[in-house]
C-alpha positions as CSV (number, residue, x, y, z in Angstrom):
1,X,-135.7,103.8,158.5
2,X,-132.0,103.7,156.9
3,X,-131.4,106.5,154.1
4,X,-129.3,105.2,151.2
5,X,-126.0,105.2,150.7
6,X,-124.2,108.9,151.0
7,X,-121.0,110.6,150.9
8,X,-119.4,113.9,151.6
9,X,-118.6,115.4,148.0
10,X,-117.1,118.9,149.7
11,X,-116.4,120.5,152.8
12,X,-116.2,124.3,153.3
13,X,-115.8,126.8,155.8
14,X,-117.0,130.7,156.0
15,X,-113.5,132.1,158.4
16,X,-115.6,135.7,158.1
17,X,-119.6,135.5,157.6
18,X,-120.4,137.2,154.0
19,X,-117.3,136.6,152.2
20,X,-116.0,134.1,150.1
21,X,-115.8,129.6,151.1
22,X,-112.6,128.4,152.1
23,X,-112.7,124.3,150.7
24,X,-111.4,121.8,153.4
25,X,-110.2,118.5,152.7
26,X,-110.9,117.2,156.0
27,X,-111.4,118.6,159.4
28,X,-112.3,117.3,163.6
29,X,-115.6,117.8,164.5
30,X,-115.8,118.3,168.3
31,X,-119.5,118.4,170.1
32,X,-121.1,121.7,170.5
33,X,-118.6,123.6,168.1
34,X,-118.9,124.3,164.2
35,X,-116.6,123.8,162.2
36,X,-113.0,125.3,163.2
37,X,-112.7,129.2,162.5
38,X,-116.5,128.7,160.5
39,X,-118.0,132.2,160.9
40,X,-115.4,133.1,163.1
41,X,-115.2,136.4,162.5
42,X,-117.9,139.7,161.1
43,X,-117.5,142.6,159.9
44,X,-119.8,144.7,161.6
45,X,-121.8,147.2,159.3
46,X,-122.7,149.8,161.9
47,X,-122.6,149.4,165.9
48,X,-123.8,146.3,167.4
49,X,-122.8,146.6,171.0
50,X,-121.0,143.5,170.4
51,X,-119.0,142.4,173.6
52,X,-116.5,139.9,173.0
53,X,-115.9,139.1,176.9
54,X,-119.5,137.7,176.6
55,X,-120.0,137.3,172.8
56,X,-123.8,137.2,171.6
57,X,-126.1,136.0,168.7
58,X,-127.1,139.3,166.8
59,X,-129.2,139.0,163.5
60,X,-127.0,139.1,160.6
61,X,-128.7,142.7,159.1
62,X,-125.5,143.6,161.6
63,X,-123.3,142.5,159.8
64,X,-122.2,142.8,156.3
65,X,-123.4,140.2,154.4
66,X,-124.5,138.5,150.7
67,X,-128.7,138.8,151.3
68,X,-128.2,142.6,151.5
69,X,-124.2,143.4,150.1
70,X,-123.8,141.5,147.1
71,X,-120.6,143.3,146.3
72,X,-119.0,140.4,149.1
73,X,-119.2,137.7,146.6
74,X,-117.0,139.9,143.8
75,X,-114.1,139.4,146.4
76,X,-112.2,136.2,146.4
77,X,-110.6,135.7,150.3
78,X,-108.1,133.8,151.9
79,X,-107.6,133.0,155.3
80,X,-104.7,131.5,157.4
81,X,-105.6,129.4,160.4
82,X,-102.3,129.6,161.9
83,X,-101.6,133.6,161.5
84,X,-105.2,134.5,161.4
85,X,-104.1,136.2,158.5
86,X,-107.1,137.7,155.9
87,X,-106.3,138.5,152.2
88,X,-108.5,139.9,150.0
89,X,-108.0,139.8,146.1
90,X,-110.4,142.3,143.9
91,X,-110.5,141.6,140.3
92,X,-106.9,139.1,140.2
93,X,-105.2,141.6,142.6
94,X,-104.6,141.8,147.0
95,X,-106.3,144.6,147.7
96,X,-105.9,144.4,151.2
97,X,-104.2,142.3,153.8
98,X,-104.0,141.7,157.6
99,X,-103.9,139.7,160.7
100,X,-106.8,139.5,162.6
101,X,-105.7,139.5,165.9
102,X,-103.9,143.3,166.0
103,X,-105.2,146.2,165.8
104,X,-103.4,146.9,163.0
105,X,-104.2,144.5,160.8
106,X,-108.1,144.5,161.3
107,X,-107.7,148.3,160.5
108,X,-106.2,147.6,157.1
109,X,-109.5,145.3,156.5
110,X,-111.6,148.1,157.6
111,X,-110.5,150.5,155.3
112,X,-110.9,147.8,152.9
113,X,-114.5,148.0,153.3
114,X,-114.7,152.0,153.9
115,X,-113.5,152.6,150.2
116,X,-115.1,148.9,148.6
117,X,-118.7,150.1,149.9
118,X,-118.8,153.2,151.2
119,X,-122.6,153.6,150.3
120,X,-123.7,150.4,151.6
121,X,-122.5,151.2,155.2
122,X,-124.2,152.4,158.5
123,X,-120.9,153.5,160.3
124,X,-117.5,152.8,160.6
125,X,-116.9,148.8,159.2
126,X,-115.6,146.8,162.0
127,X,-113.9,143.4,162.0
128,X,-115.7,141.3,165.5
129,X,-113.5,138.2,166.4
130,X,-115.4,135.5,168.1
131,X,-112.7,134.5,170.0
132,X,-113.9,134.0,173.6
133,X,-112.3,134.2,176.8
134,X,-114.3,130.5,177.6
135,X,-112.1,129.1,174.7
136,X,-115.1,128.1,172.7
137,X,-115.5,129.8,169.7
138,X,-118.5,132.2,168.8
139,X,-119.7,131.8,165.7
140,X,-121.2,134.6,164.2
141,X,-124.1,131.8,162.5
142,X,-127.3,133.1,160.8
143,X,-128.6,131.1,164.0
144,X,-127.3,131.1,167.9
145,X,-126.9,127.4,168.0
146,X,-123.5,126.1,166.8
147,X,-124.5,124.2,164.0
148,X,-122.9,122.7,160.8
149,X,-124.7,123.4,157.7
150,X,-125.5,120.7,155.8
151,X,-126.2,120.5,151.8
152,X,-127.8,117.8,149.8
153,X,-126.5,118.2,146.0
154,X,-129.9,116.1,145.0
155,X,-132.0,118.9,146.4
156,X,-129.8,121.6,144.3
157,X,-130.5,120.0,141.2
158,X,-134.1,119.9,141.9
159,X,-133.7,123.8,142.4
160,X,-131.7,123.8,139.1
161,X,-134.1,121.6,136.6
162,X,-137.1,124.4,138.2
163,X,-134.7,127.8,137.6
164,X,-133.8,126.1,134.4
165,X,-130.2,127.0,134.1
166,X,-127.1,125.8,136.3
167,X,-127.4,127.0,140.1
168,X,-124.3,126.2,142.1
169,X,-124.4,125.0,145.3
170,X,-122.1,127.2,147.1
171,X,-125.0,129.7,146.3
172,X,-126.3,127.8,149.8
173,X,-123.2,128.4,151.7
174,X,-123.1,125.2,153.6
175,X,-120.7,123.6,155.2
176,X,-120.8,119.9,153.9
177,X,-122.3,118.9,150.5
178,X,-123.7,115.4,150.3
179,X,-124.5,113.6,147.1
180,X,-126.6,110.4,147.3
181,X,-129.4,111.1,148.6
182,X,-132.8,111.5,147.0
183,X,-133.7,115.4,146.4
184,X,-135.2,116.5,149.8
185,X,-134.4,113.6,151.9
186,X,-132.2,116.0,154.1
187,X,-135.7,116.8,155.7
188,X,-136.5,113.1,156.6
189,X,-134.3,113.6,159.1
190,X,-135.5,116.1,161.2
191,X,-134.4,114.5,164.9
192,X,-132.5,111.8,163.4
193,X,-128.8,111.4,163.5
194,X,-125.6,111.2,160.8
195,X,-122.7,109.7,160.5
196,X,-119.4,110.1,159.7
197,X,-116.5,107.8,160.7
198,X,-116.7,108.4,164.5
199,X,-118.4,111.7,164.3
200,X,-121.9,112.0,164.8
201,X,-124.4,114.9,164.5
202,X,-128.2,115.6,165.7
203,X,-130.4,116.9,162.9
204,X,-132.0,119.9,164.5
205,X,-133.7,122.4,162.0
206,X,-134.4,122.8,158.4
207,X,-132.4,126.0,156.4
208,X,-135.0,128.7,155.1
209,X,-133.3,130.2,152.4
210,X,-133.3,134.1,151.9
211,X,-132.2,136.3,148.8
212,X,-128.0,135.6,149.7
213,X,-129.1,132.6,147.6
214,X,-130.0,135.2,144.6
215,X,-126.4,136.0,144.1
216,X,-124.1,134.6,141.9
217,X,-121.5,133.5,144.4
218,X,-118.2,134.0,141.9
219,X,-120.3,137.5,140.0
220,X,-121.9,139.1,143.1
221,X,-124.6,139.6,140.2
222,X,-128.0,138.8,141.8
223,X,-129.6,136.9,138.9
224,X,-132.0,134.2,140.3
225,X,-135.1,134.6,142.4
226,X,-134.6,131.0,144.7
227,X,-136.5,131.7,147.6
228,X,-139.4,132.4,145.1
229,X,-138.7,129.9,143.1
230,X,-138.5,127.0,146.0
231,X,-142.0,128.4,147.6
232,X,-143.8,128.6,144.0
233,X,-142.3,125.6,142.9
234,X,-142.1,123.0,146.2
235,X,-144.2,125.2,148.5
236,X,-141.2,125.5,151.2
237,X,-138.6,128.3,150.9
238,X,-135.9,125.9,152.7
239,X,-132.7,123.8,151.2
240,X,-130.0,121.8,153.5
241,X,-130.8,121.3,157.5
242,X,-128.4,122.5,160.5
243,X,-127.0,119.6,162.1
244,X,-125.2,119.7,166.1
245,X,-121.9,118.0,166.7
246,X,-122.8,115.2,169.1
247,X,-119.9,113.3,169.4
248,X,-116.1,113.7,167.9
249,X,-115.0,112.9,164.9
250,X,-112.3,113.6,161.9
251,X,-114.0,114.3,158.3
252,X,-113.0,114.2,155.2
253,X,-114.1,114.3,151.5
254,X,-115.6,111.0,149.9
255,X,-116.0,109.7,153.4
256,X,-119.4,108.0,153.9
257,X,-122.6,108.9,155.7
258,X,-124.8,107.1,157.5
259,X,-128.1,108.1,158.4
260,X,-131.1,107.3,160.3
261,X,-134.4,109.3,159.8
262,X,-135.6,111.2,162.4
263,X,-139.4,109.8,162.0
């Protein structure tokens, strides 16, 4: 069966899992990749034995991130695809600054972290790259396929009408947000495949929300109860599906998608 007519009404990327979106206008979706520089990098809240010759899935509890350290989403980022360059502004003002790839600069965002939340560590703060030596990209994902998150605006309204006061959708931190379809469509098409231009994707698993979605995402005050609220309410805890790159494609904003359900 066809869905109805749909369009992409944002695209973001997360260049370091935890902290703040970075919009896109458009971007090239290439098959078994996410995003470019989405979830690129982590900082790692303790050690992982992370080894980024042969770079692994860990949970994210290893990582610094919004379900645990709400403190992230007080911190509005910035991040430079060309210089790999991180900036992080607290309260209107850089507070620290560096490029990725030295030593030097992931050291100034470590002691960033060391002084932002001392309490909330379990060691020294370190910044993982999932640069590999393979070329393609880790991606430090809440799951260990390479997915793009996906985001049905519909299906955040019918969160906001049961919280009954405005939830905003980067509360989900997904990757594209779709408007146009009916609220909970998205899981229709479980198997099925979008869209976009040239691009296509593979629906492959629904998103089960956890407390990150609790926390304001410009506050860092956690001041809804979704997960709770999507299980009492719709009897599921899950909102947007994971979709694999399948063929290549550019993407852009207000560009169309085309769907066919996975029944």
């Amino acid at each position: 069966m066809t869905s109805p007519p749909a369009r992409i009404e944002a695209l973001c990327r997360y260049p370091v899992k935890g902290l703040s979106p970075q919009p896109l206008p458009r971007t090239t979706l290439v098959p078994g990749r996410t995003i470019a520089a989405d979830r690129l990098y982590a900082i790692e809240n303790g050690p992982t034995g992370f080894d980024p010759a042969a770079p692994a899935y860990f949970p994210k509890i290893r990582f610094l991130m919004l379900m645990r350290n709400e403190r992230l989403a007080a911190l509005r980022t910035d991040y430079d695809e060309t210089s790999h360059t991180l900036s992080i502004v607290l309260e209107g003002r850089e507070a620290a600054r560096g490029d990725l790839r030295t030593k030097e600069g992931r050291l100034a965002i470590e002691a960033f972290f060391r002084l932002y939340m001392p309490d909330e560590l379990n060691g020294p703060p370190k910044v993982l790259s999932g640069e590999a030596p393979s070329g393609v990209p880790h991606s430090f994902s809440d799951i260990a396929k390479k997915v793009v998150s996906i985001i049905n605006l519909a299906s955040v309204a019918a969160v906001e009408a049961a919280v009954g006061q405005p939830v905003d959708p980067l509360r989900f931190r997904g990757n594209i947000h779709v408007s146009g379809w009916p609220a909970w469509h998205e899981f229709d098409l479980l198997g099925g495949e979008l869209s976009i231009g040239k691009a296509r994707l593979k629906v492959v698993k629904r998103i089960v929300r956890c407390a990150a979605t609790n926390v304001d995402p410009t506050t860092g005050i956690r001041d809804l109860t979704i997960p709770t609220t999507l299980q009492q309410t719709f009897n599921h805890a899950d909102c947007g599906i994971y979709a694999e790159v399948v063929a290549a494609g550019d993407i852009a904003v207000g560009d169309a998608v085309g769907a066919n359900d996975g029944a």
